[in-house]
LUMBABA-256691 format. One record per residue (C-alpha): x, y, z; residue in one letter. Coordinates in steps of 0.1 Angstrom, whole numbers, plus 5000, padded with zeros to 4 digits. Layout:
N
pt c1:X c2:Y c3:Z aa:a
...
END
This chain:
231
pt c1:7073 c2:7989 c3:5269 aa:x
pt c1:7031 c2:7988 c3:5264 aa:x
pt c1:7017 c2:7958 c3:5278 aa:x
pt c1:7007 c2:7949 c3:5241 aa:x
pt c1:7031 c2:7919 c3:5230 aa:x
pt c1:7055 c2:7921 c3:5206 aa:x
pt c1:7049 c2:7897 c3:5176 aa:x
pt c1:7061 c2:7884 c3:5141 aa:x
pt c1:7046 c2:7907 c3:5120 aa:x
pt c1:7065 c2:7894 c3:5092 aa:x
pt c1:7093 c2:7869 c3:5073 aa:x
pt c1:7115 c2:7889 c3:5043 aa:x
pt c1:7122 c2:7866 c3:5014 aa:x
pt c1:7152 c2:7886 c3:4993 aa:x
pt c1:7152 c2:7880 c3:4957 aa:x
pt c1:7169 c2:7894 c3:4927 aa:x
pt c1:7146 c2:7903 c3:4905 aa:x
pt c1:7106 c2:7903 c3:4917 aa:x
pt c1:7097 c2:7878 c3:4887 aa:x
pt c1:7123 c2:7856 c3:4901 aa:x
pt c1:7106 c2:7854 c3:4937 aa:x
pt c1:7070 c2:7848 c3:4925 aa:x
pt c1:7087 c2:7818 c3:4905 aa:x
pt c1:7102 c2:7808 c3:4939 aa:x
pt c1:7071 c2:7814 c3:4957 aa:x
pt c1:7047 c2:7790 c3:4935 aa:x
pt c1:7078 c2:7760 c3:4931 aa:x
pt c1:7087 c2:7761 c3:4967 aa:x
pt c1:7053 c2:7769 c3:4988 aa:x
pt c1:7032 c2:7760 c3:4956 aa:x
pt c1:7015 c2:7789 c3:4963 aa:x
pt c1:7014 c2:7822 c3:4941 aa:x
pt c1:7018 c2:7852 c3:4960 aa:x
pt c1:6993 c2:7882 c3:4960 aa:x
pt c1:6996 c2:7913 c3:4950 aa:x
pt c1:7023 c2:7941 c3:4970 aa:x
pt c1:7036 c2:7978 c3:4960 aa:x
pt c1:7066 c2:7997 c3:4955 aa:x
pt c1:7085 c2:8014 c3:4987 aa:x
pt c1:7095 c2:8053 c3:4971 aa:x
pt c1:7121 c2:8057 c3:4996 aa:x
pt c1:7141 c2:8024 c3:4993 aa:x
pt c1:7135 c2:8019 c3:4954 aa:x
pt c1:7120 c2:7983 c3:4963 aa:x
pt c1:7087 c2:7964 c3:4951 aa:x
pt c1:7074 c2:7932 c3:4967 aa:x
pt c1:7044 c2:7907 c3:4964 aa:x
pt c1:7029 c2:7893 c3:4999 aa:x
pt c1:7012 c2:7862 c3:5009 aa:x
pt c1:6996 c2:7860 c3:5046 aa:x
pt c1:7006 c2:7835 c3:5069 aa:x
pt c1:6980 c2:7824 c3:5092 aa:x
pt c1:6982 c2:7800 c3:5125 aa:x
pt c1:7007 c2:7831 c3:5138 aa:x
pt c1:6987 c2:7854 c3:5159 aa:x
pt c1:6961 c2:7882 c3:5156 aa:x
pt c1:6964 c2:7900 c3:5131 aa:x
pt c1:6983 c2:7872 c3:5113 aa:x
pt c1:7022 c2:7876 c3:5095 aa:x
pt c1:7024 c2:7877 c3:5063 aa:x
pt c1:7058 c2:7868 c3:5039 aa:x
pt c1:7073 c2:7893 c3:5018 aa:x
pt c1:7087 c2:7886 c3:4986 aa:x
pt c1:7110 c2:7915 c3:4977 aa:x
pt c1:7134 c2:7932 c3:4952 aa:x
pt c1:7152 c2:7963 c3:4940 aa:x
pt c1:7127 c2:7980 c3:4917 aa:x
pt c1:7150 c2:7985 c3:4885 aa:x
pt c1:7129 c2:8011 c3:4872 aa:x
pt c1:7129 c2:8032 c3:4906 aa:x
pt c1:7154 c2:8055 c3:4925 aa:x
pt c1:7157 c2:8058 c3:4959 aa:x
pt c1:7137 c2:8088 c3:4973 aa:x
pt c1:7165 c2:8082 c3:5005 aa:x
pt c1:7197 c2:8104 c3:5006 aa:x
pt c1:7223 c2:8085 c3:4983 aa:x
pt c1:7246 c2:8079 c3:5016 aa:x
pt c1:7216 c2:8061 c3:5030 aa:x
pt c1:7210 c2:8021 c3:5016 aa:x
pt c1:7186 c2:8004 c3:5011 aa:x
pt c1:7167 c2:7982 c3:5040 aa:x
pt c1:7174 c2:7944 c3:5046 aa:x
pt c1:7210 c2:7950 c3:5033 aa:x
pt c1:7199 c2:7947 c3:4997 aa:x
pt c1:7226 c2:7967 c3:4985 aa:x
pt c1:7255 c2:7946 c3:5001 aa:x
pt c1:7274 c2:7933 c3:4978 aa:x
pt c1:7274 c2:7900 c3:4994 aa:x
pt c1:7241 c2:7900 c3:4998 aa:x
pt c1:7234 c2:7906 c3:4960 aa:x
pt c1:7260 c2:7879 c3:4953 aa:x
pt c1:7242 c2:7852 c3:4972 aa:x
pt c1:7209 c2:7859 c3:4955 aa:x
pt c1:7226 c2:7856 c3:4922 aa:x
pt c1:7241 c2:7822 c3:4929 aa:x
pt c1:7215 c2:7811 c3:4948 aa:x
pt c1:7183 c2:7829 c3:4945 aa:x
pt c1:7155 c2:7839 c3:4963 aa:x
pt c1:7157 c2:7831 c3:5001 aa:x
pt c1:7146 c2:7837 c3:5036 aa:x
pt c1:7170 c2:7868 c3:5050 aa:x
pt c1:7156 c2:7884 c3:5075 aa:x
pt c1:7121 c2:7890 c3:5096 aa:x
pt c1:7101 c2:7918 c3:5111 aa:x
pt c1:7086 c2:7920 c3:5146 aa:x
pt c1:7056 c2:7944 c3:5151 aa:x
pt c1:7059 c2:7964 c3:5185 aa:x
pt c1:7035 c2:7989 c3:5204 aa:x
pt c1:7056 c2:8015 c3:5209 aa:x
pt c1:7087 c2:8015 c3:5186 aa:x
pt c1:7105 c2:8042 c3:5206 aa:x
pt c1:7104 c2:8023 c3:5237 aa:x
pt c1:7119 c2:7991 c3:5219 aa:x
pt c1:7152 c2:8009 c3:5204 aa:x
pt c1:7156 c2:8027 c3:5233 aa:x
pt c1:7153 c2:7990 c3:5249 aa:x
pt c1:7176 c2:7981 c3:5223 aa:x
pt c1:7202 c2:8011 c3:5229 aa:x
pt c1:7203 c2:8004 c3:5265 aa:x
pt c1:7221 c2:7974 c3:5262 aa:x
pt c1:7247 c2:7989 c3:5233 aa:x
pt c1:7227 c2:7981 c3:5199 aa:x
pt c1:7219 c2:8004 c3:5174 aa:x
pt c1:7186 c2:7994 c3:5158 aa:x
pt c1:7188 c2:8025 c3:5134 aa:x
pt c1:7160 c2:8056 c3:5137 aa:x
pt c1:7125 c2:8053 c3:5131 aa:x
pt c1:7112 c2:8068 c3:5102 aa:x
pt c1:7076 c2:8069 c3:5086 aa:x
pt c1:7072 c2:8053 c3:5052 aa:x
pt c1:7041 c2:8047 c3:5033 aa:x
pt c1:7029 c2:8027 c3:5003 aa:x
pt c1:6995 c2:8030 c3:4978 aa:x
pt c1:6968 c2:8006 c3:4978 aa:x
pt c1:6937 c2:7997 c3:4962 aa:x
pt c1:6923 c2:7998 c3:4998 aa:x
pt c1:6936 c2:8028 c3:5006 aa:x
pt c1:6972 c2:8043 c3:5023 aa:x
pt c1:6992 c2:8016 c3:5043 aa:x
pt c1:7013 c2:8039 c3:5069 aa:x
pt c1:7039 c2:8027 c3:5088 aa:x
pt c1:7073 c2:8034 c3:5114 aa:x
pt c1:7102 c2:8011 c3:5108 aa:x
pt c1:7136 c2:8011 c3:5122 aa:x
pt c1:7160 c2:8015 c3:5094 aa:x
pt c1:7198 c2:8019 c3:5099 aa:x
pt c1:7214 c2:8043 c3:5073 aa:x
pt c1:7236 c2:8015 c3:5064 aa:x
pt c1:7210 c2:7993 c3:5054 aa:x
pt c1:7223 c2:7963 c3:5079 aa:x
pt c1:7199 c2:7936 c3:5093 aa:x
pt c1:7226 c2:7935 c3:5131 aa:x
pt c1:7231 c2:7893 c3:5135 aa:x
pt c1:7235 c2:7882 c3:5101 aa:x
pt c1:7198 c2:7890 c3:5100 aa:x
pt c1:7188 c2:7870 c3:5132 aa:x
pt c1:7179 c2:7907 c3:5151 aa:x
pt c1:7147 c2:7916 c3:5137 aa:x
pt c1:7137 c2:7951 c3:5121 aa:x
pt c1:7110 c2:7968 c3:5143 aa:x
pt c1:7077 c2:7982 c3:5128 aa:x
pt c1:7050 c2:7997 c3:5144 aa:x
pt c1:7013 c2:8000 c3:5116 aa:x
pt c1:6998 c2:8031 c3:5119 aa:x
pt c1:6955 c2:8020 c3:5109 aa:x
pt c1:6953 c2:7993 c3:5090 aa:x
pt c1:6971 c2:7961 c3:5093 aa:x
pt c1:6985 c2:7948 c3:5055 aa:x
pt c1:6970 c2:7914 c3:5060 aa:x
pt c1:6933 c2:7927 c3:5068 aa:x
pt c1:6930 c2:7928 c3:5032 aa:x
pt c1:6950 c2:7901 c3:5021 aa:x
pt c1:6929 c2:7866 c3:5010 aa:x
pt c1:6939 c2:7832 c3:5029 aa:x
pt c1:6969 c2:7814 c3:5011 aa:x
pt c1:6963 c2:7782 c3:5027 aa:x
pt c1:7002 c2:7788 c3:5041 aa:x
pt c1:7008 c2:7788 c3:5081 aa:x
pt c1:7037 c2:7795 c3:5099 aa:x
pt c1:7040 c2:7767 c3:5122 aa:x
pt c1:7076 c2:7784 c3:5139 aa:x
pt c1:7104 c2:7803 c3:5134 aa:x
pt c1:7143 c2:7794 c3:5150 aa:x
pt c1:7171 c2:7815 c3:5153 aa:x
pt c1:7207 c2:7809 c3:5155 aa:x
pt c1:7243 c2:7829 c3:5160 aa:x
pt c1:7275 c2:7825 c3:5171 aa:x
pt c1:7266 c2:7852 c3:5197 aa:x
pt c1:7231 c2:7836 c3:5210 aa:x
pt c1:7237 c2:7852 c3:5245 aa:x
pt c1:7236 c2:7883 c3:5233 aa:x
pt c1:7205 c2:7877 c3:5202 aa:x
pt c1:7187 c2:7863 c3:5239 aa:x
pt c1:7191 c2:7897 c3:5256 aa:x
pt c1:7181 c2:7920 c3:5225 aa:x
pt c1:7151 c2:7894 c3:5222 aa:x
pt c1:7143 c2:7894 c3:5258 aa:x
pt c1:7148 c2:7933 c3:5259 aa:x
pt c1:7121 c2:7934 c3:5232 aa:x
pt c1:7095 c2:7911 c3:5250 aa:x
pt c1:7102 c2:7878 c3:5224 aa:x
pt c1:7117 c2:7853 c3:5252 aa:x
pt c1:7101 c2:7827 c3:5237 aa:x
pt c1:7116 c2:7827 c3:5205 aa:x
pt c1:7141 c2:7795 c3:5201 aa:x
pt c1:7178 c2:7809 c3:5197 aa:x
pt c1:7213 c2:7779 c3:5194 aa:x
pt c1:7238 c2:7787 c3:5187 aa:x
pt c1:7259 c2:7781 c3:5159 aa:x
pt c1:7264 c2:7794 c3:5120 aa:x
pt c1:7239 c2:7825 c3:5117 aa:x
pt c1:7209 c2:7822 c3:5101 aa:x
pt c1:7170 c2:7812 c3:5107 aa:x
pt c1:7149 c2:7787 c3:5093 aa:x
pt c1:7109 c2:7795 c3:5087 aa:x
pt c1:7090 c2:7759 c3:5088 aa:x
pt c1:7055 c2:7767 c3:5066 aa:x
pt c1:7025 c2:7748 c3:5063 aa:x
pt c1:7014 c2:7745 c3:5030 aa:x
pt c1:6985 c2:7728 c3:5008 aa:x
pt c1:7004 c2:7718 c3:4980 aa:x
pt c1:7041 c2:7710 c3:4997 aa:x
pt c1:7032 c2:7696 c3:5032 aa:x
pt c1:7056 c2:7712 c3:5053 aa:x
pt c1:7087 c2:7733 c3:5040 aa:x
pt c1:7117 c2:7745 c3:5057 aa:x
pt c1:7131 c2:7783 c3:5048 aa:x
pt c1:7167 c2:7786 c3:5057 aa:x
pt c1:7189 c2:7815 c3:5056 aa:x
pt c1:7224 c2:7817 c3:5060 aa:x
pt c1:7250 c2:7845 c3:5058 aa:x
END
């Protein structure tokens, strides 16, 4: 691994519909998020909000959703990233909306972390290169998607991404939102530790018990407000 660190690059909110996480977004964080894009390959849209007080360049939070009115550029044996086409997972936004499912950890070299990752028996998924339009230009990226779409740990392992350029948030405004920490939890905590440690994030606080994490923001409408996700 580079001597760069890695770092939370960013928090995935799942929602249903798009609509239905910006209405999420202002009654929860009182805060309305900016704009986002669409993601050809995975037939997904989202809208972002940065999150500063979390490093340089700062995290943002991802509001995302199937895009109804795209298909998938991906092979149809391939599913979508963040496990939105689980079954499960679609049932648990319907009953309970939106909610925190997942996050993203930026690394140097995103090679050298799933070959971290494989040498101690866990199958991030392969790298691919995806891209999305903006106003400000191409935003080009590698991510490590699994062809079956799953997050590994209920969601507690995260997905690896690596910018290529320009970082998303350089051209996002201040929200007034901070992530003031993140906390991780599994029935198999020993081995979440290793993948964590393997990936340079030792200082990340892992219990165990029930999966699931819980985002605590900073916010100027809401004071402070706990995400939680569960399986």
């Amino acid at each position: 691994m580079s001597e760069e660190r890695s770092r939370i690059d960013h928090l995935v909110v799942a929602a249903r519909t798009l609509e239905e996480g910006v209405a999420w977004s202002e009654s929860t964080l009182g805060v309305t998020p900016g704009p986002g894009g669409t993601h050809p390959l995975f037939g997904t849209h989202n809208r972002l909000l940065r999150l500063d007080g979390s490093g340089s360049p700062a995290a943002y939070l991802e509001i995302i959703a199937i895009d109804p009115k795209a298909i998938p550029t991906r092979a149809p044996r391939q599913r979508r990233w963040f496990d939105l086409d689980d079954p499960a997972m679609r049932a648990r936004l319907a009953q309970h909306g939106p909610q925190l499912v997942h996050w993203v950890v930026g690394v140097p070299d995103i090679a050298a972390a799933v070959a971290a990752l494989q040498a101690i028996g866990i199958q991030r998924g392969p790298v691919i290169s995806a891209s999305r339009q903006t106003p400000q230009g191409l935003l080009q990226w590698q991510i490590s998607v699994r062809d079956d779409g799953q997050r590994l740990f209920d969601g507690a392992l995260p997905t690896l991404i690596q910018w290529t350029g320009t970082h998303p948030t350089h051209h996002m405004p201040d929200s007034g939102v901070s992530l003031h920490q993140l906390r991780l939890r599994h029935a198999g905590a020993a081995g979440l530790r290793a993948a964590l440690q393997a990936l340079g994030l030792d200082g990340h606080a892992v219990s165990e018990g029930p999966a699931g994490l819980t985002a605590e923001l900073d916010t100027p409408a809401r004071g402070r407000v706990a995400l939680l996700s569960s399986p």
